[in-house]
N, C-alpha and C positions, 0 to 999 in steps of 0.2 A: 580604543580597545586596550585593556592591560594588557603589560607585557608578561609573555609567558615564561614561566618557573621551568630552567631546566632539567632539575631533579624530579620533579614530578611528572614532563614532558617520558624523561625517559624510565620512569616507574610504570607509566601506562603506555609505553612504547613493550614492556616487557609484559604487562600482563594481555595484550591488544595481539601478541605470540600465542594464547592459549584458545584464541579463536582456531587457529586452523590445527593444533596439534593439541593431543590427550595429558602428556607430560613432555619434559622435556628438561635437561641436566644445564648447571650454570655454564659449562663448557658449549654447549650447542645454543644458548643464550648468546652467549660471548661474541661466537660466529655469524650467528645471523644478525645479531645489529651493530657488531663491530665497535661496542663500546671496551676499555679496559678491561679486565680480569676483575678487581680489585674494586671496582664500581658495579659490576654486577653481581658479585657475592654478596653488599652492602645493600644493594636493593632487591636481591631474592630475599636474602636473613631480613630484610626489614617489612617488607609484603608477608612473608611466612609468620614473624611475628603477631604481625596486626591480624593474621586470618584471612589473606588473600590469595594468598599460596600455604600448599602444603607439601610435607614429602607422601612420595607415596608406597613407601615400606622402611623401614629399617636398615635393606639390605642394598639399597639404593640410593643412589646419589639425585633422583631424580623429582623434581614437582608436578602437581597440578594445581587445579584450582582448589582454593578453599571454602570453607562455608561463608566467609563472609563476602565474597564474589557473591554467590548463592543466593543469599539474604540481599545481594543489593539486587539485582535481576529482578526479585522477585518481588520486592520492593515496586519495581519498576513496572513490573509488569500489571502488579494488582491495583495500581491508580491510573492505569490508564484508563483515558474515555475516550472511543471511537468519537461519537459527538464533537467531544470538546477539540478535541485534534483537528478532527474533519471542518470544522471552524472556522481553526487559526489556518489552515493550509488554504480553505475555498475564500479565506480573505486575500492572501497573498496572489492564486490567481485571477481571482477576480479584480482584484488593484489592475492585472498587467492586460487585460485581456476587456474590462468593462461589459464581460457580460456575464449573464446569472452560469454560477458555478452550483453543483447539489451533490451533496455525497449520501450514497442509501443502500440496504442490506436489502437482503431478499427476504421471504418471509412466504415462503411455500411458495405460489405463482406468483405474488406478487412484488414488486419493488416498493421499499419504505424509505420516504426522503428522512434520513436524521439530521442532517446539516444541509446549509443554504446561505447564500450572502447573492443579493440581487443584484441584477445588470445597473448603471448610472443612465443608460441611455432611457429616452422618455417612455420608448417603443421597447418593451421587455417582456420575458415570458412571465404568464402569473403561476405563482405556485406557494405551498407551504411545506415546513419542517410536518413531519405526523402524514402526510397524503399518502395515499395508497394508490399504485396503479400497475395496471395487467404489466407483468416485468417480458412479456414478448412484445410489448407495442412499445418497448424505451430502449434506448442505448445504454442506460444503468440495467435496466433487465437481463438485456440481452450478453452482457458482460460479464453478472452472473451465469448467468444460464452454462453460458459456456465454459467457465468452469467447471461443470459437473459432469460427469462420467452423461454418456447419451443413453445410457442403459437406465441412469435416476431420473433424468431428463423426459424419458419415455414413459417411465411412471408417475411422474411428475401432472403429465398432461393424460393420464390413461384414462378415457373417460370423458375426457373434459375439450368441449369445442373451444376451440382459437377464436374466442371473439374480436374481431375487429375495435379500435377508436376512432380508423379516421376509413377513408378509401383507400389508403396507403399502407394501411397495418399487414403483417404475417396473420395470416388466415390458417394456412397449412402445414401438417408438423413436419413435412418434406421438404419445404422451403423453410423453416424455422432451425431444422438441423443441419442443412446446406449454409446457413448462414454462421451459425455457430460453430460449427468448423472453420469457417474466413475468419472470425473473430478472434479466436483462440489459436490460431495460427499468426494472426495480425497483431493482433494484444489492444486493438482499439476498436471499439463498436462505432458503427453508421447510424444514425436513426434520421430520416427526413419526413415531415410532417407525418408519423407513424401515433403519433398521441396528442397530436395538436397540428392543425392544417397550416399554422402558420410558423410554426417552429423546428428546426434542424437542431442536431446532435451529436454532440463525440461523445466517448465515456471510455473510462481504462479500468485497468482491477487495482484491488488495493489488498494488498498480503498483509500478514498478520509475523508475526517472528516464527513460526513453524514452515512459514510458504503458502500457507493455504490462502485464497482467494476468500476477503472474507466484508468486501463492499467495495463499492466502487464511485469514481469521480466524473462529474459529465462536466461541460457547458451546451450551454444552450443560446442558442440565435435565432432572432426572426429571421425567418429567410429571404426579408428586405435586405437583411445584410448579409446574405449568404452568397457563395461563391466558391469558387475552386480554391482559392489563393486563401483564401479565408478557413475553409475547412482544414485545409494543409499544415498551415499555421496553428490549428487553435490541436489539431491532432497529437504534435509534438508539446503541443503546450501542456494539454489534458497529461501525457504519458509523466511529462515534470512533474504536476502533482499529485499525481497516483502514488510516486515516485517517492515523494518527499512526505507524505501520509504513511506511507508501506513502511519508511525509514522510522519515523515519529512512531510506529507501532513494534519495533524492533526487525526489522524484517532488513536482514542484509543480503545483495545478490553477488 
């Protein structure tokens, strides 16, 4: 790993301040990272310069952000790809954990796998990137779902029977909202052979930089290899890369 450039360390220590406050004066700078006087007038005038701070009147000794923070944000924000992110993170779980990781959006009732990296093991679940399936019979479904106010949730399904996938599926919108309450109070979905008789499930949500819930991370296991100790484990695991997805998308808690 390079070693890291103090002066730059503490340039984006100073703009890494405009996270939780609006403006803020070189004196109140000063104080809260307790560097020199004389070193952070050098790197507010020098950030201000390039467009990463500005003042914000005349009549004031105080900054914020500048447009060129602005343009890099936004930068950042217009090349991201859920996909391509959803990717590199379901490869990292799936290295620690060897089984099929899937990350997918909603898309009316149903759940869309956009990413996927498959179990090593011989005995795996089958699936593809593009698959469509009823988002109440999945723990990525069901993840979404619960995100949504119960009153769009209701409309969502107004009309429309709860078909089953297996003999284990939610059937009922009474049981379907009972559970989605546990969900979204828990932050991780259940799902046991609820869309494949042989297949169990975790899945967590994945925010987007505003907060919203905007897809979500599962694994999946045969339930040859399922277990108390095993769900436990893959629970916290899932929540990590929900976690580190939600980060990769801007999203800080």
């Amino acid at each position: 790993m390079a070693r890291a450039v103090p002066a730059v360390e503490r340039a984006f220590d100073v703009l890494e301040l405009f996270l939780e406050a609006d403006e803020l004066s070189a004196p109140e700078i000063t104080a809260q990272l307790g560097l020199p006087r004389t070193t952070v007038h050098e790197l507010v005038g020098t950030l201000n310069e390039r467009g990463y701070l500005m003042p914000t009147g005349r009549a004031t000794n105080k900054y914020r952000l500048g447009v060129r923070s602005f343009q890099l944000g936004s930068a950042y924000a217009e090349r991201l790809d859920l996909a391509r992110e959803g990717q590199l993170v379901a490869e990292e779980i799936a290295e620690r954990c060897q089984e099929t990781v899937h990350v997918g959006v909603r898309d009316g009732s149903d759940v869309l796998y956009v990413s996927k990296v498959d179990s090593s093991h011989p005995v795996r679940m089958v699936s593809a990137v593009g698959r469509r399936l009823p988002a109440h019979c999945t723990a990525l479904g069901k993840t979404l779902l619960a995100a949504l106010p119960r009153a769009e949730v209701d409309e969502l399904y107004s009309g429309q029977k709860l078909d089953g996938m297996t003999e284990h599926s939610i059937t009922n919108r009474k049981t379907l909202r009972k559970e989605l309450d546990e969900i979204a109070e828990d932050g991780v979905a259940r799902e046991y052979c609820e869309s494949n008789e042989s297949v169990a499930c975790v899945a967590a949500p994945v925010r987007d930089t505003s907060g919203a819930v905007v897809a979500a991370m599962s694994i999946s296991v045969p339930i040859l290899r399922w277990n108390d100790e095993t769900e436990a484990a893959l629970r916290d695991l899932v929540r990590e890369g929900a976690t580190a997805l939600s980060e990769r998308l801007g999203h800080t808690s």
